[in-house]
N, C-alpha and C positions, 0 to 999 in steps of 0.2 A: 849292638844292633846287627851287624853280622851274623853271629849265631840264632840271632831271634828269626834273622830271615833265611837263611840256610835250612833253619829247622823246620819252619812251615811250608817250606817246601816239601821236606822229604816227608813230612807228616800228612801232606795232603790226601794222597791215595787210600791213606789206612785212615782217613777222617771221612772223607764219604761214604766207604765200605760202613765204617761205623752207623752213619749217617742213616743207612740202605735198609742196615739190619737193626736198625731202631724201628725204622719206620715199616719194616716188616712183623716185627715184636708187637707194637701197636695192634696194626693189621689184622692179627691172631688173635689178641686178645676180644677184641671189635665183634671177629667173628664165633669166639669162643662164647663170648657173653651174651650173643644174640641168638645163637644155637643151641643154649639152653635147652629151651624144651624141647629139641632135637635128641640132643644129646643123652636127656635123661631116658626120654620114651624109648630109645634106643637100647639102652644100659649100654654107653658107652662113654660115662662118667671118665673113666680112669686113662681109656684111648684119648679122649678129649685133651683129657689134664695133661698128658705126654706131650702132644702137640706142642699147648702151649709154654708147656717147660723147657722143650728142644728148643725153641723160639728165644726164650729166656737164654738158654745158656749158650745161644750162638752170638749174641748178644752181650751176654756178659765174658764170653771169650773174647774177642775181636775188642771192646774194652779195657782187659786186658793184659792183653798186646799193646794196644795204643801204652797204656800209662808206662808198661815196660820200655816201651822206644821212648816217652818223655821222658824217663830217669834223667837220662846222659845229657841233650840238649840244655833242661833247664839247670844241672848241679853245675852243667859249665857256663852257664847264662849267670847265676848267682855267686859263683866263683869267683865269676871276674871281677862282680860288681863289689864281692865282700873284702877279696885283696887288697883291692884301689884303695880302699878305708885305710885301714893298716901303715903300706906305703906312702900317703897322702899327711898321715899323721906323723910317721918317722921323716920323711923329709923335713917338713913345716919345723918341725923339732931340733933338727942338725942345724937346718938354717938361721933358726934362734940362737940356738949355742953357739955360734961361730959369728955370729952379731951380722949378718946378712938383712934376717929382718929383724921388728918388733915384734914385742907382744900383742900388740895391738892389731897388726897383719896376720899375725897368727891364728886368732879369734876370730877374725873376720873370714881364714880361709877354713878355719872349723865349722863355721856355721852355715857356711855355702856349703860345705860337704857334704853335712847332712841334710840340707834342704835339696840339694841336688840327686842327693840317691835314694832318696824318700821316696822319692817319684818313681824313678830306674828299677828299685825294687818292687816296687809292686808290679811294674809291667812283668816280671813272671808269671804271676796270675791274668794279664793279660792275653799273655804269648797262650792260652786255652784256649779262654775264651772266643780268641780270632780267629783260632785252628775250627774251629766246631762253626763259626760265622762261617769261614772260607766254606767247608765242604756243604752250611746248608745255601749259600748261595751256589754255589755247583748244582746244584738239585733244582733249585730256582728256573736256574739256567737250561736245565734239561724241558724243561717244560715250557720256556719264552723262544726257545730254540726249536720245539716240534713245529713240521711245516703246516702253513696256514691252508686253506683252500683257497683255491685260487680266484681271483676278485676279477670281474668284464670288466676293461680298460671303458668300452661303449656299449652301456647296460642295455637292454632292450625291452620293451612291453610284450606283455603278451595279449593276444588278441583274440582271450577265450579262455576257458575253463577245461578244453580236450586236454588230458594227460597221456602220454603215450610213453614207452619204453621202446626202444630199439635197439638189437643185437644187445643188450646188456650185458657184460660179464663184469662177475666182481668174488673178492677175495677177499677175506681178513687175513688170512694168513699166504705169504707164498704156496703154492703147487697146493692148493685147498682151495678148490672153485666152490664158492657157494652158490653162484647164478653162472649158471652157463649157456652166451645167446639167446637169454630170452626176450621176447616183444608182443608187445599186447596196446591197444590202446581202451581207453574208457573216456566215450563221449560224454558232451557236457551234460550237468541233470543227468546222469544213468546211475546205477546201481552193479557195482562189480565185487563178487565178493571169491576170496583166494581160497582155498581149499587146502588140504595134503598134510602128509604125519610129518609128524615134532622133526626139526633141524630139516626140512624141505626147504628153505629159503622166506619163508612168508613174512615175516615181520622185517626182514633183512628190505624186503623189497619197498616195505612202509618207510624204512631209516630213509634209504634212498631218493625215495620221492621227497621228504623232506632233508635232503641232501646235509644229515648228519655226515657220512662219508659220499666221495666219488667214485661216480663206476672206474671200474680200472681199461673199458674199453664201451663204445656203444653209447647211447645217447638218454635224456628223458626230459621229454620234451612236456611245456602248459603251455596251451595257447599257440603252440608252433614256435616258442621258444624252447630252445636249451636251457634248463635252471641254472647252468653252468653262464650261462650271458646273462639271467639277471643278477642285479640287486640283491643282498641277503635279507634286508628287511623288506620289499617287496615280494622274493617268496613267502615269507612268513606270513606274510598277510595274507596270501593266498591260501595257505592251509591251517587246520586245524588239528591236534591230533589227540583221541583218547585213548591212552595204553592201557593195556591189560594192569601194572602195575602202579599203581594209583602212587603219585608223590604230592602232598601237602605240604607247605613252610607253616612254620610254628607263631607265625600271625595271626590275627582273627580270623574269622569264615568271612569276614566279611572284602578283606585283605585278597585271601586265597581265589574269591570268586573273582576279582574287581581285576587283577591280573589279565583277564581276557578284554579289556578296553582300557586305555588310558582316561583317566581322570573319569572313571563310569560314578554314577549318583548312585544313593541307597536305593532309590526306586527302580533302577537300570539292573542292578544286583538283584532284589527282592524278583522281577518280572522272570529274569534268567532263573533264579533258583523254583519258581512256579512251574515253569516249564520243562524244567528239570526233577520236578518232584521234591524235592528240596525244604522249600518254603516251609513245610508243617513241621518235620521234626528241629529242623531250625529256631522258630520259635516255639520252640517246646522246652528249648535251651532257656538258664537263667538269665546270659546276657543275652538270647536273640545272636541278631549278626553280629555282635562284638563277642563273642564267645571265642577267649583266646585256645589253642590246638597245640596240643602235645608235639612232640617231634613226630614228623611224619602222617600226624594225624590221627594217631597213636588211640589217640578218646573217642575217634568214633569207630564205629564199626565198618566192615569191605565196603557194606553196600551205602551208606552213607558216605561215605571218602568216595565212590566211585560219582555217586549223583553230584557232587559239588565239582567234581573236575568236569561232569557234562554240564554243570551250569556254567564255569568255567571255560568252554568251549562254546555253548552257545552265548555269551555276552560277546566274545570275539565276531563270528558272524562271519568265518570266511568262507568263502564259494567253495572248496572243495575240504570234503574230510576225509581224515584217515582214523580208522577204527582198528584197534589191534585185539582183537577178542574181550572186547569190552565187560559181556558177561561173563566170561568162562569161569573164572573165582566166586562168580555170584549165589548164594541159597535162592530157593525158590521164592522165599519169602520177599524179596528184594530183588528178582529180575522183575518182574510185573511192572513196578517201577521204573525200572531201567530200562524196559523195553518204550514205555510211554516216554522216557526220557529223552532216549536214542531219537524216534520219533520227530518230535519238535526240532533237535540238533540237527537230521539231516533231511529235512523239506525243502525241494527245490537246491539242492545242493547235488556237486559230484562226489559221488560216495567210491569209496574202495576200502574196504572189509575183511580182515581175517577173521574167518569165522571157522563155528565146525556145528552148530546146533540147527538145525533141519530145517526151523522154523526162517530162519536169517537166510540159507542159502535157497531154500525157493521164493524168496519175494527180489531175489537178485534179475537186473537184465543179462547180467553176463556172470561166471562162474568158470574161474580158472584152476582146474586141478595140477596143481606144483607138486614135482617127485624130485628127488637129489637134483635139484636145482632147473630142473627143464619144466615147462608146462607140456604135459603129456595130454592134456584133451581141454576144452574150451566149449562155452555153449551155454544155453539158459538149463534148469532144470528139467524141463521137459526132454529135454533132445538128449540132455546125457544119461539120464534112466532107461530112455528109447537104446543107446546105443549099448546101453550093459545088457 
């Protein structure tokens, strides 16, 4: 018992390592095999395959090592246990001869012997298995151990649908601002839609308002609350969001849509996907709404996966949306669609928008142009064509 537990100790570090670079190995391949038609259109077949063979053999190096550093522990874990036989049996033996015990004692301490190390030996195979337990509960641990967001001891209402941002600064990474001071608000019922080139902060600024992360300084306020004083299922309620990159669960359509209200009826589903655009190619399907969906949603096409998450959004029915370049992935053949989709979703709602398509930023009330993280002009369309 000693050495089983001496040994997973000293094995533990080079069990999670292992643990890291498994789950790296994965990781590669995940991406290797999804990057296919990347990779081929590219002709970068062979760079591909390198990757993930370097992945492989760091992998199977740190491997091993592990089995090398098991030699020693377990041949001395087995050792001990194959000795005792031996010794156990030579004593039992003398003490026969010498008329100490019977035969009958003797028998009896043979068959405990081996019923007793029957057991002991196997825990070598054991002593693995727990080594690999230990390091992926380590791993477990890393992830029940990242800090939580912080929860209002005394939640608060809010008292309106105004969103506002104040002095906002925020980071993913240290000494990497990606919003720096900035503040805007979008009254209730308005139309705000963000503007500015790739990695300007715009979708960064949607995360926030649905308070996926906290600003690292600065406030954002609904209703004249901090989302930081409410409730996290109360925010939620409050917003809606459709991303750019559409994610489906491998449930029905009917499942995927129903998601936006609890316990919603077929007919609550069916009215959202009408007004979603939805409803016809749906039952064009051979189950209709029960039509079970690939991974990711894989069976249908952008612009069908995109009108199901806006059915999606509108069975929810929350006061304010967030739209993260809804069409920008879209063919033309399927924005028309999505445009009448959008539509119904944000009627009488507080809208705020990343957009870039012409048609989206002038039916805006407000239009915030973001550059490396600052809003550099603000205004309806009119006023900012005026000022160029």
């Amino acid at each position: 018992v000693p050495i089983f537990l001496l040994s997973s100790r000293w094995l533990a570090k080079l069990g999670i390592i292992r643990q890291d670079r498994q789950a790296a190995t994965a990781s590669k391949m995940i991406e290797y095999i999804h990057g296919m038609p990347v990779i081929r259109a590219f002709n970068q077949v062979a760079q591909g395959q390198e990757m993930f063979r370097k992945a492989l053999d760091d992998f199977h190096d740190i491997s091993m090592i592990l089995v090398k550093y098991l030699v020693l522990p377990f041949s001395c874990f087995a050792a001990v246990l194959l000795l005792g036989e031996p010794v156990t049996i030579l004593t039992g033996g003398l003490r026969y001869n010498t008329g100490i015990i019977e035969i009958s004692s003797l028998i009896i301490i043979l068959v405990l012997l081996y019923s007793l190390y029957t057991p002991l030996l196997a825990l070598v195979g054991v002593m693995e298995l727990t080594r690999l337990a230990d390091a992926s509960l380590t791993r477990i641990q890393r992830i029940l151990q990242a800090p939580l967001l912080s929860a209002a001891d005394e939640p608060e209402e809010p008292d309106g649908f105004r969103v506002e941002m104040k002095h906002v600064c925020f980071s993913y990474q240290n000494n990497r601002p990606v919003l720096d001071n900035v503040s805007f608000a979008v009254p209730e019922m308005t139309m705000t839609a963000i503007v500015g080139p790739s990695g300007a902060g715009k979708s960064t600024i949607l995360n926030l308002i649905s308070r996926f992360w906290d600003v690292d300084s600065g406030s954002i306020q609904i209703g004249s609350v901090d989302i930081r004083n409410m409730k996290e299922e109360d925010l939620n309620k409050l917003l809606t969001v459709v991303f750019q990159d559409v994610h489906l669960f491998g449930g029905t359509i009917f499942d995927n849509i129903a998601m936006g209200k609890k316990n919603a009826t077929l007919s609550e589903v069916e009215n959202a996907a009408q007004k979603a655009q939805a409803h016809d190619f749906i039952v064009s399907l051979p189950e209709g709404y029960q039509t079970r969906l690939g991974e990711g949603g894989a069976t249908l096409s952008g612009g069908e996966q995109q009108r199901i998450s806006i059915a999606r959004a509108i069975l929810k029915d929350a006061p304010i949306v967030l739209l993260d370049e809804a069409t920008a992935a879209i063919d033309p053949s399927n924005e028309l669609a999505i445009q009448k989709a959008l539509k119904q979703l944000v009627f009488n709602k507080t809208l705020i928008v990343v957009a870039h398509k012409l048609t989206t930023i002038q039916a805006a009330d407000q239009i915030l142009v973001l550059d490396n993280g600052h809003i550099v002009e603000s205004g309806n369309h009119e006023r900012l064509v005026k000022n160029k």
